[in-house]
C-alpha positions in Angstrom: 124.8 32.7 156.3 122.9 35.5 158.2 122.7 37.4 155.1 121.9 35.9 152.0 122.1 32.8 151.4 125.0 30.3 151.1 128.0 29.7 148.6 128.4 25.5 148.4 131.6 23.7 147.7 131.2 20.2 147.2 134.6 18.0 148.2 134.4 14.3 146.7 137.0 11.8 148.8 138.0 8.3 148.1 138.4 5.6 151.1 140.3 3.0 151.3 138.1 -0.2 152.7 141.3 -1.7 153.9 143.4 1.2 155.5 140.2 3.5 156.4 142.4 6.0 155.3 140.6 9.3 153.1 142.2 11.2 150.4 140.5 13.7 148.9 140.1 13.6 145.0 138.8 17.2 143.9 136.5 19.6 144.5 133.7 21.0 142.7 133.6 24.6 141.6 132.1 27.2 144.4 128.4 28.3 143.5 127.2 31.8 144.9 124.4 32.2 146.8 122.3 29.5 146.5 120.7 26.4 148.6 120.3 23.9 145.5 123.7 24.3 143.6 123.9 22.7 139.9 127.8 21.9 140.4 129.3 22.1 136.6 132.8 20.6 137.2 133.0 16.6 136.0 134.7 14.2 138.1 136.3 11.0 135.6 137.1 7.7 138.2 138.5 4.7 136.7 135.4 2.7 137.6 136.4 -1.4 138.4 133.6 -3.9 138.0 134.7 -6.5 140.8 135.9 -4.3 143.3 134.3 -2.1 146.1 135.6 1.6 145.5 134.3 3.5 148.5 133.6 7.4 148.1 132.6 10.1 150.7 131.0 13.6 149.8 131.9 16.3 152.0 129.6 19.9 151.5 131.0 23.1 152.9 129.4 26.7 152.5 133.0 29.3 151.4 133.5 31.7 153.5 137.0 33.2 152.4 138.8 32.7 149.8 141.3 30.0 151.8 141.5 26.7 150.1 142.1 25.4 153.4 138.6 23.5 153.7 138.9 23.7 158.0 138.3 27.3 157.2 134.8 27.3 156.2 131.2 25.9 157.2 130.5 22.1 157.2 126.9 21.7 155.6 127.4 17.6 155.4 128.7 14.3 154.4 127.5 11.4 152.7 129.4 8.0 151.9 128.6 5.4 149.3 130.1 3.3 146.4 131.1 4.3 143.1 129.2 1.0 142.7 126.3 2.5 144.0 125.7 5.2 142.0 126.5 3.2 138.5 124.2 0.5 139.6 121.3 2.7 140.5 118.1 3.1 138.3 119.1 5.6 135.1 122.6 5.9 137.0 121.0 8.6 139.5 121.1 8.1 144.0 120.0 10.8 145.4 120.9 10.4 149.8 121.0 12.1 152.7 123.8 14.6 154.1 124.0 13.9 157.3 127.0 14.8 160.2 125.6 17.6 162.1 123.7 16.1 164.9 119.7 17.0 165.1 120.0 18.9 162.0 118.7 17.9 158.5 121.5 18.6 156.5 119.5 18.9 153.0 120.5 15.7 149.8 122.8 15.2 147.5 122.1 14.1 144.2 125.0 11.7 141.7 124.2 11.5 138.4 127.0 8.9 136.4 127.6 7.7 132.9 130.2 5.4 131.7 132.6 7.5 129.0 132.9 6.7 125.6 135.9 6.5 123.6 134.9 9.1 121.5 138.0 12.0 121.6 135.7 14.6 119.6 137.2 17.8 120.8 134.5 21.0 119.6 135.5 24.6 120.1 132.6 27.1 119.2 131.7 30.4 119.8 128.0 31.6 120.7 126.6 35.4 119.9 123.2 36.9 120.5 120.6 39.6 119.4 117.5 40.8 120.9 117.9 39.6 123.9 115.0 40.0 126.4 115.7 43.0 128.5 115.2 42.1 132.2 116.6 44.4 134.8 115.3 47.4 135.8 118.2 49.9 135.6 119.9 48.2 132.5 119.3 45.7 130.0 120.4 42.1 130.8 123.6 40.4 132.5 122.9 37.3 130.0 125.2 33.7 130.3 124.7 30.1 128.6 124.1 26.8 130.3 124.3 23.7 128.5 122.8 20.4 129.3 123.1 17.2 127.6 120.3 14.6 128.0 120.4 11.7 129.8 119.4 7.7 128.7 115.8 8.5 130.9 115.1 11.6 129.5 116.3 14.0 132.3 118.7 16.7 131.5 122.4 17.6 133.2 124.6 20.7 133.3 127.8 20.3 130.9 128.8 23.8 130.4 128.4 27.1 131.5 129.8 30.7 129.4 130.8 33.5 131.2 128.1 36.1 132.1 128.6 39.4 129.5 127.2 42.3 131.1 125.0 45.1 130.5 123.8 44.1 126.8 120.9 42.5 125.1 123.7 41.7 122.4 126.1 39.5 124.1 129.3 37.8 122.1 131.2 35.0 124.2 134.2 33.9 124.3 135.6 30.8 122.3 135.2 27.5 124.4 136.5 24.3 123.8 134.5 21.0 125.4 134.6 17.7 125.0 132.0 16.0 122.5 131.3 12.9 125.4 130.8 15.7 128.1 128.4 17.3 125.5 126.7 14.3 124.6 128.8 11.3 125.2 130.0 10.5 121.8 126.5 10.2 120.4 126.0 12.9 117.9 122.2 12.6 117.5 122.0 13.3 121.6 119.4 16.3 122.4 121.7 19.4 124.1 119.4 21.7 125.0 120.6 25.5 125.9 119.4 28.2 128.2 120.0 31.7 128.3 120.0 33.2 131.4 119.7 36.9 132.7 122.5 36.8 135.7 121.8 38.6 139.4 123.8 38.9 142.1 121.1 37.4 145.0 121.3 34.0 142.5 117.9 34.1 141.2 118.6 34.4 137.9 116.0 35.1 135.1 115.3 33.2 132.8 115.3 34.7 129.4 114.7 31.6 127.1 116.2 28.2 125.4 116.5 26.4 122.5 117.7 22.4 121.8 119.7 21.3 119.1 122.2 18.2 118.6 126.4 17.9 118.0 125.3 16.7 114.7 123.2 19.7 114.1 126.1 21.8 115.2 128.1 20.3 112.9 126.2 20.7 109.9 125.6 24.5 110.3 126.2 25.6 106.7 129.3 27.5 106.6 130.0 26.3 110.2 127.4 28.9 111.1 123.5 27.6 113.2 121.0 30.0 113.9 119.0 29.0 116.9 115.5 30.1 118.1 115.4 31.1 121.8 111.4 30.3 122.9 109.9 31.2 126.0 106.0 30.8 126.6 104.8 33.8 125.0 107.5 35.9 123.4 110.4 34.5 121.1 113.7 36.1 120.5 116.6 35.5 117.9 120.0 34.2 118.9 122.1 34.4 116.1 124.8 32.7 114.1 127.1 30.1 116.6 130.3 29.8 115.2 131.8 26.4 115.2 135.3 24.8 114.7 135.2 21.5 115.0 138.3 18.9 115.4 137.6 15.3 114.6 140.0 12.5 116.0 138.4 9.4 116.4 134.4 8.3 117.4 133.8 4.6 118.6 130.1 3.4 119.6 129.3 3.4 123.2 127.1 0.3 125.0 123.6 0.7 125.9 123.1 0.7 129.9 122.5 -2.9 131.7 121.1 -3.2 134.5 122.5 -7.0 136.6 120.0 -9.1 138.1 121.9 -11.1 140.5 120.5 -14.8 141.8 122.3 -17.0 144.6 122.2 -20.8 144.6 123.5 -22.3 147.7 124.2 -26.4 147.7 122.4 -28.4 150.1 123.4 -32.0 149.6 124.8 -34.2 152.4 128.2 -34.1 151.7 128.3 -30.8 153.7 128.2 -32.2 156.8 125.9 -32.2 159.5 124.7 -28.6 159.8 125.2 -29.0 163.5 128.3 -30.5 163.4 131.3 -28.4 163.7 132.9 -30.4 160.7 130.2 -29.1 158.4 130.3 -26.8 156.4 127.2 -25.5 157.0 127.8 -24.9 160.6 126.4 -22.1 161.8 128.4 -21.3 164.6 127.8 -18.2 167.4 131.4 -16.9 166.2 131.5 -16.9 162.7 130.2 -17.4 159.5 130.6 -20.7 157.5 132.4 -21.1 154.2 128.7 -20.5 152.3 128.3 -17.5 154.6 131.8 -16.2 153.8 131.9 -16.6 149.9 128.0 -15.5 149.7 128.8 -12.6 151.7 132.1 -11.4 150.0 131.3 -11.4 146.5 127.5 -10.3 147.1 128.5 -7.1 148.6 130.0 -6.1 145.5 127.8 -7.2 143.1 125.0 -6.1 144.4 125.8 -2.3 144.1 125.1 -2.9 140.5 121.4 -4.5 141.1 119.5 -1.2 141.3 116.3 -3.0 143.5 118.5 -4.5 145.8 116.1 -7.8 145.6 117.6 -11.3 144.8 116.2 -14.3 144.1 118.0 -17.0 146.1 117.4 -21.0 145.8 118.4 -24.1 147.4 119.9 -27.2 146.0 119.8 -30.9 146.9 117.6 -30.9 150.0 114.4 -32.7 150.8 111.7 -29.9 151.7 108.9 -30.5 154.7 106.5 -31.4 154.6 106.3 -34.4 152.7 110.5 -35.0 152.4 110.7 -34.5 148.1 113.6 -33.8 147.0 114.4 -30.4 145.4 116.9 -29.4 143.2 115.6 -25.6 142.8 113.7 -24.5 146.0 113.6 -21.2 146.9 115.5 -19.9 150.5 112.8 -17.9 151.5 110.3 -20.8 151.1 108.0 -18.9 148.7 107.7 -20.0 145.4 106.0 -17.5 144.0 108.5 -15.0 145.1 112.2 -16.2 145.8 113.6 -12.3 145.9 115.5 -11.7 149.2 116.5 -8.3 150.4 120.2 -7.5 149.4 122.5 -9.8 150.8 121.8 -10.0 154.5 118.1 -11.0 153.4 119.8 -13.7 151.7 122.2 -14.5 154.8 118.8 -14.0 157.1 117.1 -17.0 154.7 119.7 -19.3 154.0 120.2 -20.0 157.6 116.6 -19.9 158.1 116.4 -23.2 155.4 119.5 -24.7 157.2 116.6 -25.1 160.6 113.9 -26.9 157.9 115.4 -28.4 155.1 117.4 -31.9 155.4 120.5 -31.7 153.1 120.5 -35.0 150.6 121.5 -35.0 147.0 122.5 -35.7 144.2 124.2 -32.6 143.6 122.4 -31.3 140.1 123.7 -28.1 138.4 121.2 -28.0 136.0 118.1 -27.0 137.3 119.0 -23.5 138.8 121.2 -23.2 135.5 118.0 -23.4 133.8 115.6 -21.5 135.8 117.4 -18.7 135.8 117.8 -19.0 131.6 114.5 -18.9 131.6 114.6 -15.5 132.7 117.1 -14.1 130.8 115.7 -15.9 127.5 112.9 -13.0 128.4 115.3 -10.3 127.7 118.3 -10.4 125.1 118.1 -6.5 123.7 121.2 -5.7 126.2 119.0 -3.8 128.9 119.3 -6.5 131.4 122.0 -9.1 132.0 121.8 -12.3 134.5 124.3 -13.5 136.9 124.5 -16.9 138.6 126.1 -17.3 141.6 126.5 -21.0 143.0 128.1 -22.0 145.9 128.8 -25.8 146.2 131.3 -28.2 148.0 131.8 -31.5 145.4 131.2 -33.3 142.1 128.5 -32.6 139.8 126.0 -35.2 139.4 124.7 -34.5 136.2 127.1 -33.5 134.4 125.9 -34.2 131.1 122.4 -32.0 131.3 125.0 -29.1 133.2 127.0 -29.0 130.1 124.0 -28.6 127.6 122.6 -26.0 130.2 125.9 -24.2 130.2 126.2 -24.5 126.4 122.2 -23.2 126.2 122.3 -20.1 128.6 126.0 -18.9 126.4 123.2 -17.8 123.7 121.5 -15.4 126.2 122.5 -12.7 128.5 124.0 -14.9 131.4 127.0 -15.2 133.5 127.4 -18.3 136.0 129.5 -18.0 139.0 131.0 -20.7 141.0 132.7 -20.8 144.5 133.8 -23.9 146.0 134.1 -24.8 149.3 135.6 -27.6 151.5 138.3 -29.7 150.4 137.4 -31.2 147.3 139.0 -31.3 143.8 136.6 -29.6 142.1 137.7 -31.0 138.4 134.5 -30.8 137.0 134.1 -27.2 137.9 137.6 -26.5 136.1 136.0 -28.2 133.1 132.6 -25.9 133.1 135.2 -22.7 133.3 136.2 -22.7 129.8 139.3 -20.6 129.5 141.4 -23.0 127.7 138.7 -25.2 126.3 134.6 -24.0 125.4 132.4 -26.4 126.8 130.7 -28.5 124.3 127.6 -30.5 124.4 125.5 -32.8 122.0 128.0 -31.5 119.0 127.3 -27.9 120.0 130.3 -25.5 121.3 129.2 -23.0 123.5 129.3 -19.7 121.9 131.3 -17.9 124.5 132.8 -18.3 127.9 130.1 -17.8 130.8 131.3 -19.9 133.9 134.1 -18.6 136.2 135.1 -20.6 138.7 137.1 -20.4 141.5 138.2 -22.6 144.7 137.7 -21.0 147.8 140.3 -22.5 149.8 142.7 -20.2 147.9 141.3 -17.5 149.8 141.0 -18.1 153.7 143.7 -19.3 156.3 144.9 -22.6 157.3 142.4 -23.3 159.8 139.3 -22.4 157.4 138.7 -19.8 159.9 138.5 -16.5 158.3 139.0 -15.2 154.2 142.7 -13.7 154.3 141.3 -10.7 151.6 137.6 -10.5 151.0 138.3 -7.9 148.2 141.1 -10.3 146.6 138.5 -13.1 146.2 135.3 -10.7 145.2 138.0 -9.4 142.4 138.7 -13.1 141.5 135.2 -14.2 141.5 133.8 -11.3 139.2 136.8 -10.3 137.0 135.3 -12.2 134.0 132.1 -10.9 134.1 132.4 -7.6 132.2 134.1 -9.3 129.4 131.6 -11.9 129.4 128.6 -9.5 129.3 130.8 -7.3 126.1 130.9 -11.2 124.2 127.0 -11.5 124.5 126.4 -7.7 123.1 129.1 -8.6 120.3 127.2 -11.6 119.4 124.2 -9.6 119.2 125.7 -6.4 117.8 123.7 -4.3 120.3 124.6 -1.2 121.3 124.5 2.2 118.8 126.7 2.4 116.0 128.6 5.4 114.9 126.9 8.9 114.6 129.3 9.7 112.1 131.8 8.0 109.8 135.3 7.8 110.3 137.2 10.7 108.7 139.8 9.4 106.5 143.4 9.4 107.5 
């Protein structure tokens, strides 16, 4: 705007992958004057593991009061997955706007957290008295922000009051909120509380804060809290907040995982000559291979929820230059030290680079990569981190013995495997590993949940082998399981924070 600066309206769509069609989902609330609006208004998304749910983020600056959005300024756009923003480090992506060409169209910033089943509903009332007096011709114009705190320490906006003017002795209105907007169903959650003195031009003063906790709330004796409001050098009193409080229900919510994703690609003969059209490791100037396909397909899901985008990727069955030893766990980039790829065209980019070095051999051993990567997540079992396995393979399993105690092993830690088949094989063994009907035993031990999913991936492309009839239908296949699978190992390990507060009794 010429004068001033601008009001923002943030307008959240959802995108079809298939149709490329856009519908928009809501909009935020409009925020006056200002070039780095705090938007208060929530947006809840049923949020599916295995499938790619595609978001776009249109900014506008009001101009009128039309809700027709073609009415007002376009400030920019940004498109990403609701995959994204879960999967990314604390649940935070801050990108670029972008859409007005050779203009810098400023960020935007997601913040996400996965609801509880907590259905807490608290209505209070918050007073004041001796506010700070901060305008010149009056006393203050004073409002309430609330912020709940965030797993990494950060704070975000929940709540604001209405602004009460012209008085260093405000009373607001009743409110009613959520407890999981105000702290997510944990009742020992900091909420912290400014007090603001409200102008016109945006800048707002600020006039103090205090933190307290929905427990703390709830414990006021009387239902009544008195709060301190500090500021560096001067402290004022906010008096009594009134609170009634309606309980309903409050369930524990899961710590945060973050998925570390590895690929395992099979490299025995039975493939095929790699530059034989039969093979199945073909790399032809047309279009990807079966490995290339199912790699491709389910990795672009999955790795929206691996927040440094970096997997390790291994090879195996092969005999390696240069002295032709076989390998059952070699790493597609060729460096053992580090096997991490970047995302899933820098696995692509090194799994055709081995198909130029390598010579595919055998036996085809299921173990070894089943193992390495239980090594790693042996490392880590307090729920912060979970492993998936993806293999990709095209016959019987050689060793099936040592795969079933691996299998049997990694169901103790936090571990998922994965496997896609390709080519025309029966793949019996595989429909063993996948224990839906029956747990894989081994050495008189049961495995202690389910951890293998398999699934053939012949079900999936046309006739001719040429193309996947629905990429989205098999990444939803491959993946469906592992949710459950990663609530079974937290179970077993009862990780995850238990209840802030007794159940109230019927």
């Amino acid at each position: 705007e010429t004068m001033g600066s601008r009001k923002a309206r943030l307008k959240p769509h959802t995108k079809d992958s298939c149709l490329i069609e856009s519908g928009q989902f809501g909009r935020t609330e409009v925020i006056d004057n200002t070039l780095n609006p705090d938007f208060v208004r929530k947006f809840v998304l049923d949020f599916f593991f295995e499938e790619k749910q595609n978001l776009r983020f249109d900014v506008y600056n009001v101009d009128t009061r039309s809700s027709n959005i073609s009415k007002h300024d376009f400030l920019g756009q940004m498109f990403c997955t609701l995959g994204e923003i879960i999967g990314s480090t604390g649940s935070r992506l801050e990108r670029t706007l972008s859409g007005i060409p050779g203009k810098k169209c400023g960020n935007i910033i997601f913040t996400a957290e996965e609801l509880s089943n907590c259905r807490d509903i608290a209505t209070m009332q918050l007073c004041a008295n001796k506010l700070d007096k901060k305008d010149f011709f009056g006393k203050s114009d004073p409002f309430l922000v609330f912020y709940r705190s965030n797993e990494d320490g950060t704070f975000t906006i929940c709540h604001k009051t209405e602004v009460i003017k012209n008085t260093l002795n405000p009373v607001w209105q009743p409110f009613t909120i959520p407890v999981r907007a105000l702290c997510n169903g944990d009742y020992d959650r900091t909420v912290k509380v400014d007090v603001y003195d409200w102008d016109r031009n945006g800048s707002h003063d600020f006039i103090g804060e205090f933190t307290t906790s929905y427990r703390e709330f709830s414990r006021g004796q009387s239902q009544f809290n008195v709060y301190e409001v500090k500021k560096e050098k001067n402290r004022e009193h906010l008096q009594p907040a009134t609170l009634n409080l309606l309980f309903i229900v409050i369930n524990h919510c899961l710590t945060r995982t973050q998925l570390n994703f590895t690929v395992a690609i099979d490299f025995t003969a039975s493939n095929g000559n790699p530059s034989q059209p039969t093979s199945l490791h073909y790399m032809s100037p047309y279009q990807m291979n079966a490995y290339a396909m199912a790699l491709k397909a389910v990795g672009e899901i999955i790795q929206d929820y691996d927040s440094d985008k970096m997997f390790p990727a291994y090879g195996f069955g092969a005999k390696l230059p240069p002295d032709g030893k076989i390998s059952h766990v070699f790493p597609l980039n060729s460096n053992s030290e580090n096997p991490n790829c970047v995302g899933i065209e820098g696995v692509l980019e090194a799994y055709f680079q081995s198909l130029r070095t390598v010579q595919l051999y055998g036996p085809t051993n299921f173990a070894p990569v089943i193992n390495q990567v239980a090594r790693c997540a042996e490392d880590v079992t307090d729920g912060s981190q979970y492993f998936v396995l993806l293999m990709i393979t095209d016959g019987v399993i050689s060793d099936m013995v040592q795969t079933k105690e691996a299998v049997v092993n990694a169901a103790a830690l936090p571990m998922s495997i994965i496997i896609v088949g390709v080519g025309p094989a029966e793949f019996d063994a595989m429909e063993e590993l996948d224990g839906d009907e029956v747990r894989v035993s081994s050495k008189g031990r049961i495995a202690e949940r389910d951890i293998v999913q398999f699934v053939p991936f012949r079900d999936y492309i046309d006739r001719q082998g040429n193309q996947v009839l629905s990429m989205a239908r098999l990444a939803k296949d491959v993946l469906a399981e592992i949710p459950e699978q990663l609530l079974g190992f937290m179970k077993t390990r009862d990780i995850g924070p238990q209840p802030a507060l007794p159940l109230p009794n019927p």
